[in-house]
N, C-alpha and C positions, 0 to 999 in steps of 0.2 A: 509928729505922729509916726510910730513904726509901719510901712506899710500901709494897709490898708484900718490897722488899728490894733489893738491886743483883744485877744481875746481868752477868755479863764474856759478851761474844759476839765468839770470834775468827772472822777472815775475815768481818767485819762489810761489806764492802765486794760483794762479791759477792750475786747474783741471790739466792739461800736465806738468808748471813748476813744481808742486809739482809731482807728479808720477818720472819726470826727477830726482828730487833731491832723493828721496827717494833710487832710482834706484843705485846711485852714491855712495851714503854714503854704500850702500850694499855692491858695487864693492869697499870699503874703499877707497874712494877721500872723501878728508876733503871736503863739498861742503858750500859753500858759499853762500847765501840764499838772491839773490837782490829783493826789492819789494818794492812799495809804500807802501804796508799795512803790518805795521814794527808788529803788534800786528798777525797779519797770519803766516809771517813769520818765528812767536816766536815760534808759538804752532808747526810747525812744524820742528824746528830744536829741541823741544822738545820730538818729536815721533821719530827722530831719533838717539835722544841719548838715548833713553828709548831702543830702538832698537838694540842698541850696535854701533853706527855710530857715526860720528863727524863733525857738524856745526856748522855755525856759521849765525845769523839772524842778516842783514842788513834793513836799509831803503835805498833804491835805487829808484831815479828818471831820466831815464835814457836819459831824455832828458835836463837833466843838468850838467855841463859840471864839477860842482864843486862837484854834488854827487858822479857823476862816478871819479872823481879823489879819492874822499876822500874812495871808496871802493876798488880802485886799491891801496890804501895804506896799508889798511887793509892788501888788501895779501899781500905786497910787507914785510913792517916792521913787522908784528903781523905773520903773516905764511910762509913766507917762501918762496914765490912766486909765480906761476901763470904757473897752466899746464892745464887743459881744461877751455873753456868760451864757455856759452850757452848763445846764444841770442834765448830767449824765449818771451821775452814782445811784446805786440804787440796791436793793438787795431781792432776791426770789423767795421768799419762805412762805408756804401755805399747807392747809390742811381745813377736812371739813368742819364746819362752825362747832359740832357739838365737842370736837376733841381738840379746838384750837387753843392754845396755854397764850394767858391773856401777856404773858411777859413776849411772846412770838409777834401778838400783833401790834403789841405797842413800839417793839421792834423796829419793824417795817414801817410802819408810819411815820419813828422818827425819823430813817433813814429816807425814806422815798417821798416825803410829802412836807416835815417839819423843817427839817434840815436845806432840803432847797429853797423854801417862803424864809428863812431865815438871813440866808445866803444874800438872794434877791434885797431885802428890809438890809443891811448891809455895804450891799453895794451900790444900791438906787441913785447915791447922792454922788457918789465919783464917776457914775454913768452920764450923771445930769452936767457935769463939771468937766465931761471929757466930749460935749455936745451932742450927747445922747448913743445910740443905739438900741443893738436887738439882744433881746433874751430868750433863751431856744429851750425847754421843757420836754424832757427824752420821756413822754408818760408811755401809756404801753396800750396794744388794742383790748386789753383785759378790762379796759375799764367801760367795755362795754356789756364784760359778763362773760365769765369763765366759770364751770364748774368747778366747785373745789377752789376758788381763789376768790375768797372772800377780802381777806387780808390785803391782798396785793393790789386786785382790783379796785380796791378803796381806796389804798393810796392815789394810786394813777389817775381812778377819777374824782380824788379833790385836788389835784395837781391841773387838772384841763379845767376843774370850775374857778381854781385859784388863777389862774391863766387868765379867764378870759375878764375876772373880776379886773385883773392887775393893766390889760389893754386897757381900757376905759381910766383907771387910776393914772396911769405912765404917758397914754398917746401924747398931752399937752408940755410932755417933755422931750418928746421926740423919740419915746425909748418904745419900742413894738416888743409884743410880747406873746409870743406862738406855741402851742405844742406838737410835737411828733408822739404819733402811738405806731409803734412800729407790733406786726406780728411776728411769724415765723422767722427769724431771722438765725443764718448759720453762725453759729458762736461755740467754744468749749461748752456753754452750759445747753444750749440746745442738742451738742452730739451726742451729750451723758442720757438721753431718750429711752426708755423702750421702740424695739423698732416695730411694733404694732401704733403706740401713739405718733410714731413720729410718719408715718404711712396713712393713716388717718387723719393726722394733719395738714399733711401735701396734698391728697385729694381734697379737701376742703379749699382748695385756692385755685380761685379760678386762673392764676396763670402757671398753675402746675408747679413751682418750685420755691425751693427756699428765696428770701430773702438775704444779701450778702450787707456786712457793714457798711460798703461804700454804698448801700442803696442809702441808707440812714443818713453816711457825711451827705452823700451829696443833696437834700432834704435840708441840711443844716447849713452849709454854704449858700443854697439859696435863699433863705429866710433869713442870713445876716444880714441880706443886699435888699430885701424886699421890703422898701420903707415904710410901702402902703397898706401890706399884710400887715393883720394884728385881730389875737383876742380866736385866732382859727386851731384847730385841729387837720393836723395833715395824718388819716388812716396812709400806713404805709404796711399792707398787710396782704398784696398779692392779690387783693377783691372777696376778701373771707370776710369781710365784714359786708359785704350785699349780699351773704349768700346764705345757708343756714348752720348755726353756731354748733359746735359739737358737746352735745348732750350731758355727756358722759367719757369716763376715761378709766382706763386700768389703774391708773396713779392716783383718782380722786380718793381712794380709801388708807392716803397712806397720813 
């Protein structure tokens, strides 16, 4: 076994999957690096050997049935097999129900909800064969209710009831299975904000500030190691989900 074991991190390319990986390779898991954008990938499976870490930079499309196989090969034959899986990929697209275009939501579901239960069905049996592990589900705090995100919010929460179905399914193989719903979190796609919403947003959280990536890795590094966790939702959202949700927004009309 590499380390403390391999680990697959899809949408390894992005603000959070990269913080996740980087996080991992620290904690010595060979991490696995899935991404549409094979050249992002690269450069950061570069920072982490530079680093003293060890991955490895894939092209993953996660809504393809022959990419995710040919990466579950990768760790199967080439590493050795398969002890944590981060579904990280995900995509943002919403709009209010009555002008949502049904090709947008099916979209999003296959990317945020289909594609990772698929990943999981999958990989289940090289997890089981590599003497189990944890499965980390990046859903979002939306899925407690966003205005205007209907779409998204639906994936994430059938991602946290997929989740907690799959503990109960998996515990007797030793494989735990957790989600993160992160809120506010500073990323490219959070800066592109209006700065009326994104002011509105920060006073909504009781600890006053954004959310950075390594809040997230470090959420995911610990739920690789937590044998006993399983089937939970970790809100990582600054205390805006005990507090009262925002109504409305300038962007819900777009």
């Amino acid at each position: 076994m590499i380390g403390r074991g391999v680990a697959l991190v899809t949408g390894a390319a992005g603000g959070i999957g990269r913080a996740i990986a980087m996080e991992l390779a620290a904690q010595k898991h060979h991490v696995v690096l899935g991404d549409l954008d094979l050249e992002a990938v690269s450069v950061i499976e570069q920072a982490i050997r530079t680093a003293g870490g060890s991955a490895t930079a894939v092209q993953l499309d996660v809504t393809s049935q022959e990419s995710r196989a040919k990466v579950i090969r990768l760790c199967d034959e080439d590493l050795g097999g398969l002890n944590t899986l981060v579904n990280c990929a995900g995509v943002l697209q919403d709009s209010l129900i009555e002008k949502m275009p049904l090709a947008m939501f099916s979209r999003v579901l296959e990317i945020n909800l289909i594609s990772p239960l698929a990943l999981i069905a999958e990989t289940v049996d090289l997890m089981r064969r590599s003497g189990g592990g944890a499965i980390i589900n990046i859903a979002s705090r939306a899925w407690l209710g966003i205005f205007g995100s209907t779409a998204y919010g639906t994936s994430k929460g059938g991602l946290v009831g997929a989740s907690r179905a799959l503990a109960l399914e998996l515990g007797r193989d030793g494989i735990t299975v957790n989600c993160i719903a992160p809120g506010f979190i500073e990323t490219d796609m959070s800066a592109s904000l209006p700065p009326k919403v994104r002011e509105a947003t920060l006073a909504s959280l009781a600890v006053r500030r954004a959310g950075q990536p390594s809040d997230v890795a470090a959420a995911v590094a610990f739920l690789a190691q937590a044998s006993y966790c399983t089937g939970q939702v970790l809100p990582l959202c600054g205390g805006r989900s005990i507090g009262t949700p925002t109504i409305s927004s300038p962007t819900a009309t777009k």
